[in-house]
Structure formats: structure tokens, C-alpha cells
N, C-alpha and C positions, 0 to 999 in steps of 0.2 A: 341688776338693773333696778329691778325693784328698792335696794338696799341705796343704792347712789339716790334716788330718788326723793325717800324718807330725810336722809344725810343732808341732800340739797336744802329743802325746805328747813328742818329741823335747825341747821346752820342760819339759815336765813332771819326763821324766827328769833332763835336766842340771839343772832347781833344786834339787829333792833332793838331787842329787848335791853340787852347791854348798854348800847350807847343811850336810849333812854333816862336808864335807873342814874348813869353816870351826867349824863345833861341836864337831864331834868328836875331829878328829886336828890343828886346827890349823894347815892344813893353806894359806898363804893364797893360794900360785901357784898350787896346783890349784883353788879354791875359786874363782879369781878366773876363771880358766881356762872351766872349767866355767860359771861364770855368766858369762861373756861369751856361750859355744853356748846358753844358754838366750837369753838377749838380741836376739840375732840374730832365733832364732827370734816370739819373742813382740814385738819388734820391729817384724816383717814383717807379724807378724798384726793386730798392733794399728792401723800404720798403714795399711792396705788394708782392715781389717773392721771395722763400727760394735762389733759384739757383742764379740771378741776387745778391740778398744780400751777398754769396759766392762768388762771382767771382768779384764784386765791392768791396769787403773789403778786400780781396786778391793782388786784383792790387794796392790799397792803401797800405797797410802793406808792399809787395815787393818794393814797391815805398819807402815808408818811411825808409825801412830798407839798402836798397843801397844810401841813402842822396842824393837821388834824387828832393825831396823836399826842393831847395834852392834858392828859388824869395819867393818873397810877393803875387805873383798874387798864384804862386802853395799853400802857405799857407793859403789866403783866400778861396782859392775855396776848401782845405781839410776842414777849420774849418767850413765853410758851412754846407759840406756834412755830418759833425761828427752833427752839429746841428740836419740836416734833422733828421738822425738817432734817437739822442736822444728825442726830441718832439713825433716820429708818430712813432719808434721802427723798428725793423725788424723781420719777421719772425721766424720762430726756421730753426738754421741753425745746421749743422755738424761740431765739432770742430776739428774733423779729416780729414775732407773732406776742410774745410778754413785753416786748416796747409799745406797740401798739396799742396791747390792752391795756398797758401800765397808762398812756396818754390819755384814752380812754374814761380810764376812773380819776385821772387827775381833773381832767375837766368837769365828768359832775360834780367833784367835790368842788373844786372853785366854783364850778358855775351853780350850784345849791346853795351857795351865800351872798350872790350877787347881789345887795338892793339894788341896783342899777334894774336889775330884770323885772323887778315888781311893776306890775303894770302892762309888761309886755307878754300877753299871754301864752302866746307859741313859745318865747324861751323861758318863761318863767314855768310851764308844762313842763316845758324837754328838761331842762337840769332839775326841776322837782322832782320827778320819778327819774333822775339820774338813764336818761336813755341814749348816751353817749357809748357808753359800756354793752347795754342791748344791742344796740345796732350794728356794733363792732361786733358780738358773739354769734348774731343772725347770718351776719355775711360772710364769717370765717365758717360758720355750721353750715350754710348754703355751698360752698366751696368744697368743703368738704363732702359733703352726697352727692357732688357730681364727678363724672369718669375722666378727671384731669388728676396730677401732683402740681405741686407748688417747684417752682425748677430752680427758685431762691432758695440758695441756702439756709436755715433758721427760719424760713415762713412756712409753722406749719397749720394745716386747717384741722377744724375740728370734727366730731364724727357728730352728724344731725341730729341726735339726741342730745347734746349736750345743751343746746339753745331751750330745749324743752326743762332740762335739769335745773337752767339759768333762768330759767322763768317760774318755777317751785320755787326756786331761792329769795328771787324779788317779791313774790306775793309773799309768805309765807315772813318776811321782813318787811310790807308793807301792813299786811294784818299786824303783826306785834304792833308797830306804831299807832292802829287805829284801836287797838285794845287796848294796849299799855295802861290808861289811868285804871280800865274797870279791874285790870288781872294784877297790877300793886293794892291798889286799895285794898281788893279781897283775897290777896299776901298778908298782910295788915293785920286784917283781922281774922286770921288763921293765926299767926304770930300773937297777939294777944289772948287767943282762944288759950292757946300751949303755955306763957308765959307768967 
């Protein structure tokens, strides 16, 4: 519990931190760097946890499917993870429950680029902290803690911790981004210290 926990966040910070160094500073051996420590992590979680294997293949697929996917470092750190998966496998997952989530992350990522939304605060809020994907993970974790099954084939719920795991993930990837220039810069000059 504890271990998924550290993994969550941990994952969370280095993707941030990845898509950054590769957005913003162009950055592609730290980008690539960095998204391998999130890989590892999400990685591990996804092959060992039905829920984590859902909601990591999720955010890949919504990723892949808005062509969000367009550096070298984001395509090595997917073909990575597609590795992990294929060697050690994934759990049994819900193919209804990963359409949903896949829908889910596709629309914060479209809806995260919207200028149309600028200006309209309640959606320019919602798709900026991507809460498309949130709310889908509260209501399958809510479902899950209660004394019902899913009677749909492929719709499965998740166990009520996992919303909590899924919210380690999202801070701990919103802090990288609110840190990001101060923790490159003083990379930087750690790197010149050495060099």
C-alpha cells in the first residue's frame, strides 16, 4: 500500500517533469531521463495492479490519440512502457472500464488546448487540471466500495483507494510543473558544478 502509493506520486512527478524538460526547454536527455523514472514506476504498477493498468493505458491511449505524442523522448518512454507491458503482462483489466478511461484522458488532453476555453473559467478550470479523468476515477472508486458487482461484462470498478493513489499522482505532477524552472535551473548548475 504504502509502495503503490510512493510509485503513484513518484510516477506522477517525473511525467511532469518529462513533458516539461521536452516542452519547454527542449531538453531531450533529461526528458527522456526523467520519463524513463516515471516508466519504471507506472510500469510496476500497472503490471501488478488491474486499476493502475487501467488508468496507465488510459492516459497513454488519450495521449496517443490527441498526437500528443510528438518528440523522441515521449516515443521512447511509450515504446518502453509498451515493452514493460509485453515481457511481465498486465493484469485482467475491464475493456469497458479502459474505454471510458481512455475517453476520459482524451478529452483533458483536447480539452487542455482549447483556446476557445480561455476565458471561460469553469472549463478552462476543468480541462486545466485535466478533471475529466478525476471524476471518472472517483465514480468507478465510489462503485467500487459499495456492496454491488458491475453485471456488465468488462465494466469493472475500482477498489477506493485507488482515487486516493490517483490523486498522489495528479499533485505530485502538478507540483513538478509548479517547480519545474527552480529544480532545471538548479540541475544546471549542479551540471556545471561537475563539468
Amino acid at each position: 500500500m504504502f509502495l503503490e502509493a510512493v510509485l503513484y506520486a513518484l510516477s506522477g512527478f517525473f511525467m511532469k517533469f518529462s513533458d516539461d524538460a521536452l516542452d519547454q526547454k527542449d531538453n531531450t536527455l533529461l526528458g527522456v531521463a526523467s520519463g524513463l523514472l516515471c516508466v519504471a514506476g507506472i510500469g510496476y504498477l500497472a503490471v501488478n495492479f488491474s486499476d493502475a493498468a487501467t488508468i496507465f493505458l488510459a492516459i497513454l491511449l488519450g495521449t496517443v490519440l490527441s498526437a500528443k505524442v510528438d518528440k523522441i523522448g515521449h516515443m521512447v518512454t511509450l515504446i518502453v512502457f509498451l515493452v514493460i507491458l509485453f515481457i511481465w503482462g498486465i493484469p485482467t483489466i475491464g475493456i469497458i472500464t479502459l474505454a471510458i478511461c481512455t475517453l476520459a484522458a482524451w478529452l483533458d488532453e483536447v480539452g487542455n488546448d482549447r483556446e476557445s476555453f480561455e476565458g471561460k473559467k469553469i472549463l478552462e478550470t476543468f480541462f486545466n487540471y485535466r478533471c475529466a479523468l478525476k471524476i471518472t476515477v472517483l465514480i468507478l472508486s465510489i462503485l467500487g466500495g459499495l456492496p454491488l458487482t458491475s453485471q456488465i461484462p468488462g465494466l469493472n470498478f475500482f477498489q477506493p483507494v485507488t482515487f486516493i493513489y490517483f490523486m498522489l499522482f495528479d499533485l505530485a505532477y502538478e507540483l513538478a510543473g509548479l517547480k519545474f524552472d527552480r529544480i532545471y535551473h538548479g540541475l544546471q548548475g549542479i551540471y556545471r558544478v561537475f563539468s
